[in-house]
N, C-alpha and C positions, 0 to 999 in steps of 0.2 A: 550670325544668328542672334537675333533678339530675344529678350528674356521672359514678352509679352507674348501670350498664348492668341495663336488666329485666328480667323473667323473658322475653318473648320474645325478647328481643335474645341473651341466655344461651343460648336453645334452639336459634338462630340459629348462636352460635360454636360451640356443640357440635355441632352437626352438620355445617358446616363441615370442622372438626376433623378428623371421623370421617370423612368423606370423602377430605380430603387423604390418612391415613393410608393407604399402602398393603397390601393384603391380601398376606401371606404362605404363597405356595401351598404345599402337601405335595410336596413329589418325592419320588421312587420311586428307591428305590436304586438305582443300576447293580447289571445284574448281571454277574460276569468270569468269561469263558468262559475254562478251561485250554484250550494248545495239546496237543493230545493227540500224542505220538512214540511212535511203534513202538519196544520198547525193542529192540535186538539178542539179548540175555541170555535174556526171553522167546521169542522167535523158537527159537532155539538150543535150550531146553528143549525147546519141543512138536517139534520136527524128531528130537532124539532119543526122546521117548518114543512119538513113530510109528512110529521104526523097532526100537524095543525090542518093541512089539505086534506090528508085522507079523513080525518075526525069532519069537517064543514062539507063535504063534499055532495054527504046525506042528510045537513041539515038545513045547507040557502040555496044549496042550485041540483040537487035529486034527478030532476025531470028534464034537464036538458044537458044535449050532446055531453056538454063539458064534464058535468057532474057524473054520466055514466061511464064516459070515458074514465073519471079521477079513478071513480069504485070500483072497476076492474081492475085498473091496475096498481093505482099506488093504495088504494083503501085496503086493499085485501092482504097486505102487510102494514101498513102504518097505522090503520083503524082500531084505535083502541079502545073505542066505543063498544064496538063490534065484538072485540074479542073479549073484553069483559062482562056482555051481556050474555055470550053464547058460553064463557067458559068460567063465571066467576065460583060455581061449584067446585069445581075440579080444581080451581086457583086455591080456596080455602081448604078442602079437603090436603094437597101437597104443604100448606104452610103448617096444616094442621100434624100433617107424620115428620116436620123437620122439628116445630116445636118438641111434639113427644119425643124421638128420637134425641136431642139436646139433653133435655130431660133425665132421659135414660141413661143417656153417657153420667151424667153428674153424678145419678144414686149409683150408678155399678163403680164409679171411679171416689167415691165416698166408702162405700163397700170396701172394698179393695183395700185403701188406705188404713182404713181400720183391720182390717183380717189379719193384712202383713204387717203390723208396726211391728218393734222391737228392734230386734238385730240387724245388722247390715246386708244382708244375705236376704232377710223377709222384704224388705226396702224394694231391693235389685229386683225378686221376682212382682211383686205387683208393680212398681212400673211397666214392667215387660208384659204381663197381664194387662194392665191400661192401655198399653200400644196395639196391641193384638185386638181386645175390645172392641177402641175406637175407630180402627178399621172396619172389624164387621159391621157397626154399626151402620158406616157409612156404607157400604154395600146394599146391607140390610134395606135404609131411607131410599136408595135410588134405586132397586127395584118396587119399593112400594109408589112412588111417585109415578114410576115410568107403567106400573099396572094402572093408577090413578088416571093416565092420561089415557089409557084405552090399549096398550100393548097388552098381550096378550102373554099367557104363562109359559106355553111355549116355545114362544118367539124369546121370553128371556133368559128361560133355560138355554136354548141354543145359541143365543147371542154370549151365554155366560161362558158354554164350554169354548167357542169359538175365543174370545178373552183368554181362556184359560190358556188356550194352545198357545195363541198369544205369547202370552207374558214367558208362558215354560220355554219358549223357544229364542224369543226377544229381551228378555229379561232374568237369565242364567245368575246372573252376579246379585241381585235382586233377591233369589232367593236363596242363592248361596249366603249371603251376608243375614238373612233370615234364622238360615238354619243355624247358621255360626252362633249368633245370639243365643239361639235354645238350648245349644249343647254348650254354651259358656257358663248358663244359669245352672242346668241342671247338674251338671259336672263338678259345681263349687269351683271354679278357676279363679274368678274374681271377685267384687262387689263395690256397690258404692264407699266409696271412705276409703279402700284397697290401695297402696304407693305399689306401682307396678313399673318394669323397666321391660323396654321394649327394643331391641336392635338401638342399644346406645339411649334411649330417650325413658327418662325418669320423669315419674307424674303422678299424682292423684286422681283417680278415676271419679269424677264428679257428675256422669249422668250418662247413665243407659240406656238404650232403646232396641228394638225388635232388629235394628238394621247400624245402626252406629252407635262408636262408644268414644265420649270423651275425656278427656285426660288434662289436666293443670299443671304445669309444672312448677319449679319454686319460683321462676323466676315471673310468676303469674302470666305465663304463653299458655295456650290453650288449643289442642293436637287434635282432631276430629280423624280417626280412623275404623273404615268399614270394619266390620266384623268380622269378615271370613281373609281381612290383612292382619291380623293379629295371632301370629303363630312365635310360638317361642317364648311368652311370655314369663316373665321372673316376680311373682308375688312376694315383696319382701314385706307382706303385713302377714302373711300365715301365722307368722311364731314374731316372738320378743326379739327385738334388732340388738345389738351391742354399741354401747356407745365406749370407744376405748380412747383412753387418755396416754399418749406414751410423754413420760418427761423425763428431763435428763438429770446427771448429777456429775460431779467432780470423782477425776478416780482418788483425790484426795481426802473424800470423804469415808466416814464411816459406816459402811454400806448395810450394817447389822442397827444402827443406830437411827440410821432413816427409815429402815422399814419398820422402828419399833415407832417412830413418831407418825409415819401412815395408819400403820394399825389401831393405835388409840384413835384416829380421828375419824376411821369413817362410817361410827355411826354420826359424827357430825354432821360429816357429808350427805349421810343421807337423810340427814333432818332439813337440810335447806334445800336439797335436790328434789322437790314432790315430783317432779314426773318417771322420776326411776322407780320401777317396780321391781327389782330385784337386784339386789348387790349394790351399792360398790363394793367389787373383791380387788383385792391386790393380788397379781399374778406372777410377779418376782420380776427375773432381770429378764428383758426384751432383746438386749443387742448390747456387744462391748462395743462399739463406735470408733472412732480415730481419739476423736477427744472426749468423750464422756462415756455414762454408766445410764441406758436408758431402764426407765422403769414402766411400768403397765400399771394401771389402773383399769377397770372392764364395770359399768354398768347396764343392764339390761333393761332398753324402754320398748313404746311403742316406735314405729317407723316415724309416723309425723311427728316425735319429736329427738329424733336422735341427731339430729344437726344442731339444734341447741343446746343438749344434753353436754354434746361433745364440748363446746364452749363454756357452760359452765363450771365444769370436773376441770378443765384445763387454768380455769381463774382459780376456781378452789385450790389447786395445789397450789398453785403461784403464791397465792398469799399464803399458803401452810408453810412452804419452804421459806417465803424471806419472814415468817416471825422465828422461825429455828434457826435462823444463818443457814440455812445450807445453797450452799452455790450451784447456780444451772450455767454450765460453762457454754462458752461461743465454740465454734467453729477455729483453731488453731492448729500452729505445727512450729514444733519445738526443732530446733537448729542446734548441735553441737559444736560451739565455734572451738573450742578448745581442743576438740580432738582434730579438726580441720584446720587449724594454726598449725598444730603439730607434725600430721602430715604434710602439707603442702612445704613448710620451712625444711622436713627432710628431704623432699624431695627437690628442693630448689636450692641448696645452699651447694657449693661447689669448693670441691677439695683444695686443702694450700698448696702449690706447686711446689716441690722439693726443690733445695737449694745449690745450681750445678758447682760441682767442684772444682776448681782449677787444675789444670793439668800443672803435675810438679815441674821444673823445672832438668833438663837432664844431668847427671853429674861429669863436670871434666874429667876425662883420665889426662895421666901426665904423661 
């Protein structure tokens, strides 16, 4: 037997071969569909050249087929000829109650502005007054327009209550978030200027309205929450905030000696403090610590500035304590090596082994 594969053994590998080989299908191109957009620009063109037809329709060709054909049907919407001659009353009359209406908003929201200045609280209600307002007004203007055009009093009464049922049935949250506002004003809850905290989120309330209220926070984000989502609310501008300073000291120190050097200094403190309106008091020891003796400091500001308050009162001591020498100690832990030398060497040194005796020797008897 030779070592050379035969003719059927060859026919064998070849076809093998050709099997393994994978067939190589045809695909089919994709094919990519454009998204098709309305262009504006188009729009724009055919809106005027319908109304260039319907306007020429009854001024060069009136009298034939073409031109009666245009006027029934594209002139009697495009014809603005037409509709300006037949309705230019009724056009001026409508621009005439949106003017006055305008108008009127301006004087009652002039009004307003002046009525409630002052306090933070008068601010809060006539904006919410202006909100309320500017709505009837609007009401107000689109039934006199929609009588303008020939609707009937009626027909807009019952289109009104038909709206109403509307919105009371379609629109719950609407005037949930409504009512919410009204009872948030009348209540005293909040006001503009107001640092309010809400489920975790801290803000300054910067602009209210009949249906939403806004909030700032320090980090200048800006939280828009309905009305009738704001339950729970925590007003920490009602009363004076505390701004408190704890700092520490050495238990080495003389802790009768430090508070005599606080005491002299804080009317200092509160000559360079302007935004503190009440105190700095020193309120004694806070906490004996691992390592130190802390101390309290307590001034009483408004809310919007008790975050800086707090940082000024804490440089103030700073510099009080290092012109006295007194020490603000770190974070330590003191180790007894000497008593743990001690220990450990009793417990690890290992007793002399006593020293075996020799066994005497026996005596001969004779």
């Amino acid at each position: 037997m030779s070592g050379k594969p035969s003719r059927n053994n060859k026919k064998q590998i070849t076809r093998s071969k050709s099997i393994k080989t994978p067939i190589k299908a045809h695909k089919a191109p994709k094919r990519k569909f454009k998204k098709t957009s309305s262009n504006p620009i188009i729009v724009f063109i055919i809106v005027v050249t319908l109304v260039i037809v319907g306007i020429t329709a009854d001024l060069f060709y009136s009298e034939t087929v073409v031109g009666s054909l245009v006027a029934d049907t594209i002139g009697k919407f495009f014809n603005l000829m037409n509709f300006f001659e037949n309705y230019y009353i009724v056009l001026l009359e409508s621009i005439t109650i949106i003017i006055f209406v305008w108008v009127l908003s301006k004087i009652l929201a002039l009004v307003i502005r002046v009525f409630f200045r002052g306090s933070q609280r008068n601010r809060t209600v006539g904006v919410i007054f202006s909100g309320v307002i500017r709505y009837i007004l609007v009401l107000i203007a689109i039934f006199l327009i929609l009588s303008a055009w020939g609707v009937e009093a009626p027909t807009l009464l019952a289109g009104a209550g038909i709206l109403g049922l509307a919105i009371s049935f379609g629109a719950q949250s609407l005037i949930e978030d409504i009512l919410s506002g009204l009872f948030i004003v009348s209540e005293k809850q909040f006001s503009i200027g107001d640092v309010i905290e809400i489920d975790g989120f801290r803000g300054k309330v910067i602009e209210m309205s009949i249906r939403t209220t806004k909030f700032e926070s320090i980090m200048g984000d800006t939280k828009i929450m309905n009305n009738s989502d704001i339950r729970g609310a925590i007003n920490t501008s009602s009363n004076l905030s505390p701004a408190i300073c704890d700092i520490a000291i050495s238990y080495s120190e003389n802790i009768e000696k430090v508070e005599k050097i606080i005491y002299a200094n804080l009317d200092v403190i509160r000559e360079k403090l302007v935004d503190i309106i009440n105190g700095p008091y020193y309120r004694g020891v806070q906490e004996l610590s691992d390592s130190s003796v802390v101390l309290r400091i307590v001034g009483f500001v408004h809310e919007d500035k008790k975050l800086q308050t707090i940082r000024d009162l804490n440089r103030e001591m700073k510099i009080l304590f290092d012109k006295n020498n007194i020490k603000i100690p770190f974070p330590q832990i003191v180790v007894h090596y000497e008593d743990f030398v001690k220990k450990t060497s009793s417990t690890t040194t290992k007793p002399k082994p006593k020293p075996v005796s020799k066994p005497k020797p026996a005596k001969k008897t004779k």
